[in-house]
C-alpha positions in Angstrom: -34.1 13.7 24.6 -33.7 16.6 26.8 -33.1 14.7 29.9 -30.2 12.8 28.4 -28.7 15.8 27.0 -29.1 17.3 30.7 -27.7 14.3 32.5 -24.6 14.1 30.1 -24.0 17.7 30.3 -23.5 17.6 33.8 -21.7 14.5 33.8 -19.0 16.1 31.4 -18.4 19.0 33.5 -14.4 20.4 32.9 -13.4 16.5 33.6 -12.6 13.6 30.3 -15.6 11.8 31.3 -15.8 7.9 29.8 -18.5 6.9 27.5 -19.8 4.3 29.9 -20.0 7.2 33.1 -22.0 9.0 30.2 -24.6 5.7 29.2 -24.4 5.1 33.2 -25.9 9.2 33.3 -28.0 8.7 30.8 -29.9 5.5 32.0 -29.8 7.3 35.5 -32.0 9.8 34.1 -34.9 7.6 33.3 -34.4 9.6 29.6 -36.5 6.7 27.8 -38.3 3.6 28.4 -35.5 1.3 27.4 -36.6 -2.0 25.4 -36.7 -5.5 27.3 -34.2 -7.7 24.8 -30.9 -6.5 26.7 -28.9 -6.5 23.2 -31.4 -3.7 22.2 -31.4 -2.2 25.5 -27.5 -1.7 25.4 -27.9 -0.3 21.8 -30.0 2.1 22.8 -28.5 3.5 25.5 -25.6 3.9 23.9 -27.2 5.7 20.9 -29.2 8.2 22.8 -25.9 8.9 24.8 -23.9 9.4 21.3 -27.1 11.7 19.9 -26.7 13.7 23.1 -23.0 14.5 22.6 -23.4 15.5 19.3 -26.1 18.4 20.1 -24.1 19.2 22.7 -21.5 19.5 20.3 -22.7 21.7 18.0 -24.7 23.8 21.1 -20.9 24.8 22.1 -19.4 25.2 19.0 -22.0 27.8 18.5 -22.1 29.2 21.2 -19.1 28.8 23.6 -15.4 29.6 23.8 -15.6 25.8 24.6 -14.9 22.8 22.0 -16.8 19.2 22.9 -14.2 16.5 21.8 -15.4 13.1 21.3 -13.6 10.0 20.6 -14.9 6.9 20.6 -13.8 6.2 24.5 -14.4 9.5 26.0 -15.8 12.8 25.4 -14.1 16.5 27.5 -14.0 20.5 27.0 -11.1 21.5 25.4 -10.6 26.0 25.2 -12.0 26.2 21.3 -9.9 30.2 21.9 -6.7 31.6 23.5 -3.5 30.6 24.4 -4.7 28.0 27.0 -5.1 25.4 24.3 -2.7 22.8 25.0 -1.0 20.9 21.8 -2.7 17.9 23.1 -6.3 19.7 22.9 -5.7 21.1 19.7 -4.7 17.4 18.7 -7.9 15.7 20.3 -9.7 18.8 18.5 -8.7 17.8 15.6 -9.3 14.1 15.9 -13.0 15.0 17.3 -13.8 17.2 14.5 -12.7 14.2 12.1 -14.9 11.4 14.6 -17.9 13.8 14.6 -18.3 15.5 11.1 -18.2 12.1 9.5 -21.3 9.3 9.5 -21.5 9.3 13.0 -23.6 12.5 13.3 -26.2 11.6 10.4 -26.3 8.0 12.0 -27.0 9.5 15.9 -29.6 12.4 14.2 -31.8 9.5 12.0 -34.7 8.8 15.1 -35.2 5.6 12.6 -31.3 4.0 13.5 -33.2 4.5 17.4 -37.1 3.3 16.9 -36.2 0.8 14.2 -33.5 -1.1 16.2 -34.5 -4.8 16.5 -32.0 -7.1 17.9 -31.1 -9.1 14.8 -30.3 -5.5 13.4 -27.8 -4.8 16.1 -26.2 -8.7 15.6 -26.0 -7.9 12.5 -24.0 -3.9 13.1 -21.7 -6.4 15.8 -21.4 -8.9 13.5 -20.2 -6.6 10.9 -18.0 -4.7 13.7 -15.5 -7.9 14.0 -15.9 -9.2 10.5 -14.2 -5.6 9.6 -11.8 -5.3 12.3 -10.9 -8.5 14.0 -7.2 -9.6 12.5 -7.2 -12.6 10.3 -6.4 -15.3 12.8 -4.6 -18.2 12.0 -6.5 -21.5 12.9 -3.5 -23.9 13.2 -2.3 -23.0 16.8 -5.9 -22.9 18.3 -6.4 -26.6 16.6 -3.0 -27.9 17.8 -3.9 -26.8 21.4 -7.1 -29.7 20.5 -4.5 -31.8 19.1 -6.5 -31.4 15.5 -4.3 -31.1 12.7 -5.6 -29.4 9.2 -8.9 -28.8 7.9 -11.4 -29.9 10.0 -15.3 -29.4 10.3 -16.6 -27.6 13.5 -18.6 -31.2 14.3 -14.9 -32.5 14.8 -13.5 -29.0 16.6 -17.2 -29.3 18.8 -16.4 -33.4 19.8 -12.9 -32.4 20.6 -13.4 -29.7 22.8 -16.2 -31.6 24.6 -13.4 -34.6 25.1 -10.8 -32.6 26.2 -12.9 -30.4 28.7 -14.3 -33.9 30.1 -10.8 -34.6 30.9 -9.1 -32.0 31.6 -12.4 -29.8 33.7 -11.0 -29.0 37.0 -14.2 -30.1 39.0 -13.0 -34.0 37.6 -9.5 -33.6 39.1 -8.1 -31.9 35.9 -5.7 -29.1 35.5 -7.3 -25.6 35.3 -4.5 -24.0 33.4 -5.0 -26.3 30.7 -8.6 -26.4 30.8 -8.3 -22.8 30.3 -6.1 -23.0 27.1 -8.6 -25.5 26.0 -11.3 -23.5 26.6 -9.9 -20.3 24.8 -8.7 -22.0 21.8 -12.4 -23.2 21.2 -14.1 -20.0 21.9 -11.6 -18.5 19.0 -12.4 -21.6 16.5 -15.7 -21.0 17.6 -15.5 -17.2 16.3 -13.7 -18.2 13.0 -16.4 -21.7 12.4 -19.3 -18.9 12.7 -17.9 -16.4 10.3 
């Protein structure tokens, strides 16, 4: 765990660095022998990254004049004293100490959420992800653009899309815009059908 705290400590620097520049450091590092199902893989590398920013976080709130804000995007130093402390800092302060003193901390510190891991296990934790925060998405537009109309099984959704994209696929002399519209409105039954 030390070489990912090391790698994303010098990644932050004084600079808003990204999440991703901070997984990117972290896999750089060779920090842990990363698991061969790439779901997993990505999991992981993201967790250690996460566990690394919170001891960092609590290493400077101890013991620095510096503040680590995270957010879900991005993690930077922010002056924790003195009248440099912009009214954007204090603001991201504020919204980091909220991100960071709630689940996410015991989740990143339980080594189980990290050795456990199994790939059905992280389906699951996406799964859940869009169940809770994808809109409620009306099925009626994406089923006109498939000229469906009402309710209709996903064996009927599945034979229309494959008619349609026969016909309308570019490489058979169809048009790509509406091959695209095609395509999209079945990928976002497709979501809703597997629900």
């Amino acid at each position: 765990m030390r070489q990912a705290v090391a790698a994303v400590e010098q990644r932050l620097g004084r600079h808003e660095s990204k999440i991703y520049d901070l997984v990117e450091a972290v896999v750089a590092a060779k920090a842990f022998p990363w698991s061969d199902v790439h779901l997993v893989a990505l999991y992981q590398k993201l967790f250690i990254t996460q566990a690394a920013l919170c001891e960092l976080y609590f290493t400077y709130e101890e013991t620095s004049d510096l503040s680590l804000v995270v957010t879900p995007v991005s993690a930077d130093f922010v002056d924790s004293v003195g009248a440099d402390a912009s009214e954007a800092s204090v603001s991201s302060a504020l919204s980091a100490s909220e991100y960071l003193t709630g689940p996410n901390i015991l989740f990143f510190s339980n080594p189980d959420n990290f050795f456990g891991v199994t790939e059905a296990r992280v389906q699951a934790m996406l799964d859940s992800f869009w169940d809770n925060y994808q809109p409620s998405i009306d099925p009626q537009p994406a089923l006109a653009v498939l000229g469906l109309l009402g309710e209709v099984s996903w064996q009927d959704v599945r034979a229309r899309y494959r008619s349609l994209a026969a016909k309308h696929h570019p490489d058979k002399g169809g048009d790509a815009s509406q091959f695209v519209e095609i395509r999209a409105a079945y990928e976002q039954l497709k979501r809703l059908y597997a629900r």
